[in-house]
N, C-alpha and C positions, 0 to 999 in steps of 0.2 A: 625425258623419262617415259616418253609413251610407250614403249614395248614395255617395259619394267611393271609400269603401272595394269597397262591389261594382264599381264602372267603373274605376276608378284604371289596376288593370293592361291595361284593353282601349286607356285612350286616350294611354297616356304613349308608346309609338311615336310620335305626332301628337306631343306635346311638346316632345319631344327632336327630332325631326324640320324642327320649324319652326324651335325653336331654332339647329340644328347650320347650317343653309340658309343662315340669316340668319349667324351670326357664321362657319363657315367652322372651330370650334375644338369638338371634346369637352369639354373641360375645362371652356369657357363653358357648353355645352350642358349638361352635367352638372348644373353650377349651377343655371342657369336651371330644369331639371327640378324642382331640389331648392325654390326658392325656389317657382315655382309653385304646389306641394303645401302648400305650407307659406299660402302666402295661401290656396286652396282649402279647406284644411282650419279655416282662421279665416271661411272668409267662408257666407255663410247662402245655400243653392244651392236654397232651395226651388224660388223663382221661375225661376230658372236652367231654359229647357226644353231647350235644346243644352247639355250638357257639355262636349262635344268642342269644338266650334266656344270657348266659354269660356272652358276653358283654352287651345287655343293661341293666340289675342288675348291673355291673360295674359303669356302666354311672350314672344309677339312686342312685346311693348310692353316688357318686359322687356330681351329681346333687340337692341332698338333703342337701351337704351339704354346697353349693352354695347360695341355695335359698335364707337361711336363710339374710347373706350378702346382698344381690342383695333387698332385701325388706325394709332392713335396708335403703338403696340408697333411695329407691323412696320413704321413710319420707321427704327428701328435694329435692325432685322433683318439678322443675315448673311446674305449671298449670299440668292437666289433662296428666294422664299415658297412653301410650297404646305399647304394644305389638309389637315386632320390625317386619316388614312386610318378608311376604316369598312368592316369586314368585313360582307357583307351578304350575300344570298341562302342558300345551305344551307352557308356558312362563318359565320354571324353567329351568336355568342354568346346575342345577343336579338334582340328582333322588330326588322326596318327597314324601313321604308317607303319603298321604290324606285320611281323615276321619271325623268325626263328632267332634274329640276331636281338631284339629286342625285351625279351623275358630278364626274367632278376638274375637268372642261374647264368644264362648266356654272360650277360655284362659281368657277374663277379669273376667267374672263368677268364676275362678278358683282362681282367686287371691281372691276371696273371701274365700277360702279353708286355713285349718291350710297345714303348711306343711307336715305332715305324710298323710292327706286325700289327698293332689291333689298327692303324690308321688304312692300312693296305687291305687288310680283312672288313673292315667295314665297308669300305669305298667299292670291294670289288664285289664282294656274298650279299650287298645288303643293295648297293644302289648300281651294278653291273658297269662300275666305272672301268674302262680298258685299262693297260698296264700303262704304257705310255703316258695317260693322263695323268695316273697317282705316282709316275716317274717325276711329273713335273712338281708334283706337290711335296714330294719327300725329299728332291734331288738327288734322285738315286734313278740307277738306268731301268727299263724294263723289267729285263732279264733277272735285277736284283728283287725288284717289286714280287715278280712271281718268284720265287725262293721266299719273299717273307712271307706271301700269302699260304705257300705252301706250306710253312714251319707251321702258322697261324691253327688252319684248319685240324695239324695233327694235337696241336696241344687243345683245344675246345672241342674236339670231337665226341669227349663224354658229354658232354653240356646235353643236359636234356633241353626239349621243344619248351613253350609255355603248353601248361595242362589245359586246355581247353574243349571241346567239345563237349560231347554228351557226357563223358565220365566226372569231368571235371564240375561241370554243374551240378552231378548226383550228389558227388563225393563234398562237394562244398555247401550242399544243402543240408546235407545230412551233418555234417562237420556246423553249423551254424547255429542248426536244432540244439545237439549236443553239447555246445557250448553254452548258449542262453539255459539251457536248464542248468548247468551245472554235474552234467552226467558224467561221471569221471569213468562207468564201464565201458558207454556208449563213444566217449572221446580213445579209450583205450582199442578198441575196436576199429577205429577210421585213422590210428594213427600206426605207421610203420613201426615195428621193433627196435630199428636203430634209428627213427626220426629223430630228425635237429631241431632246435629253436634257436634263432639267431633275433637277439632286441638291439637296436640303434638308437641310443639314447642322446651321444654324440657330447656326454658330463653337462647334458642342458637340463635332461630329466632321470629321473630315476630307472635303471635298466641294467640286466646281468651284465658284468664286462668279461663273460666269457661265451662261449656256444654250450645249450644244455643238451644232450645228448641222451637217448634211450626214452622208447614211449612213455612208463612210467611218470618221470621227472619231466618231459615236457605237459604231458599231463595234469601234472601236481603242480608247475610252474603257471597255468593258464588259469588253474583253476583257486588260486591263491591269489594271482592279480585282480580276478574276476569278483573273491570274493571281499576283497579289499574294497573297489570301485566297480559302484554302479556302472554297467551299461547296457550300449546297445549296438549292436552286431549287423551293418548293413552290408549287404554283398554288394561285390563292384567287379568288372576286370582290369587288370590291376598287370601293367606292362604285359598286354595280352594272355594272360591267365588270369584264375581265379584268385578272386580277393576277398577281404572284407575291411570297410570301413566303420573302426570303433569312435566310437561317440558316447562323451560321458558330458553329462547336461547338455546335450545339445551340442557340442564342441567338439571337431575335432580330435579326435587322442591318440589314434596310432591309424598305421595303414597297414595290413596285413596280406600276405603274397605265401599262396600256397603251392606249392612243388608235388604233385599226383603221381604216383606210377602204380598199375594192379591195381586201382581200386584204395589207395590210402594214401596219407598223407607222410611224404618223406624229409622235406625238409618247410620251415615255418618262417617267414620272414617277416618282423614284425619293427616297423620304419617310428617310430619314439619322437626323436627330434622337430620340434616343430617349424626349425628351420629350412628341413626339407617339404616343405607342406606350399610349395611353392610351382607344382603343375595347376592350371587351368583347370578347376570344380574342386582343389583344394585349399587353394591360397586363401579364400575367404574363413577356413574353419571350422566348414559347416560339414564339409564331404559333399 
């Protein structure tokens, strides 16, 4: 296992990465990791001259056949699905590999994808796997691979980036302020006119089972929880955008994932469940 052992910790970001893409779930991803290493570690890598590109085809074949499973689940899923959160950039526990295909908006757009499209679209826009590779992972020829990749790109095309940069940090600072005082003009203000809020409570905790929709009522929905339960509002990046990390006594309580364009907040994504509290600097509780 000595090649394994020297690269191991360089390529398992790429692992778990491909993994996490494809199912949408740590938990799976996790697995998926653990199972990879474990075939890697049985299997004979002389010939092997791409490591990386080898395990994550391992994973993703893996992971494809996970999917299927894990979709089935969320037919009985309470209320509204999302995405289990992943603390990333100088908030991330461990290494993450951030990109365009990585945000909350990107992954819920994907569950829109059959499973052979979001496996071929991951494998190829996120880790530049060739066709022929993700041929062997889907048993499907090249030539089909590019057709699904190509279907892929047209249905996810609207999918905004994660909001990050400069704006993204204004708008969440100011969005943070507002919220900790309880300013319903000030929140009215930073919040788009047809902004979403989307709560994943997943029937473990109390949360809308529907999408609230229009600044107003997101508004009056934040500010209603808010005044129910004490907290406190820590910013985080949050699957490469802005977040924040709510904590009521010190605990854990939601993980929140903000959506930016122009300068406001357009969609709200607010992760309930504490089952999914399960990335690296949240499984403990604390954020």
């Amino acid at each position: 296992m000595g090649r394994l052992d020297d690269e191991w910790a360089l390529h398992r970001p790429a692992v778990f990465g491909a993994a996490y893409r494809i199912t949408g779930s740590v938990a799976d991803a996790e697995d998926i990791v653990q199972d990879t290493w474990l075939r890697a570690a049985k299997a004979s890598l002389g010939d092997v001259r791409d490591l990386r590109a080898w395990l994550i085809t391992v994973a993703a074949r893996r992971a494809y056949d996970v999917l299927g499973s894990a979709r089935a689940r969320r037919v009985d899923y309470v209320g509204p699905w999302l995405p289990e959160p992943l603390l990333t950039g100088p908030d991330a526990a461990e290494p993450v590999l951030v990109d365009d295909t990585l945000g909350t908006a990107m992954l819920l757009v994907m569950e829109e994808l059959s499973p052979p499209e979001r496996v071929a679209f991951v494998l190829y826009r996120a880790f530049g796997v060739p066709y022929d590779r993700i041929a062997e992972v889907l048993g499907k020829t090249p030539a089909a691979c590019r057709q699904l990749v190509s279907r892929a790109r047209r249905k996810v095309a609207a999918a905004p980036p994660p909001s990050g940069g400069p704006e993204g940090a204004r708008v969440l600072a100011a969005f943070r302020a507002a919220y900790e005082r309880r300013d319903e003009a000030a929140l009215l203000a930073l919040l788009d006119p047809d902004a979403a809020y989307t709560t994943d409570g997943g029937g473990r905790v109390f949360a809308a089972r529907k999408i609230i929709r229009g600044a107003a009522r997101v508004a009056t929905a934040l500010l209603r929880t808010a005044a129910r339960h004490g907290f406190r509002a820590v910013p985080a990046e949050v699957n490469g955008g802005p977040g924040l990390l709510i904590l009521r006594d010190g605990r854990l309580a939601a993980v929140d994932a903000l959506e930016i364009a122009d300068g406001r907040v357009v969609a709200y994504r607010r992760v309930l469940n504490p089952a999914k509290f399960r990335a690296p600097g949240l499984r403990d509780g604390t954020g």
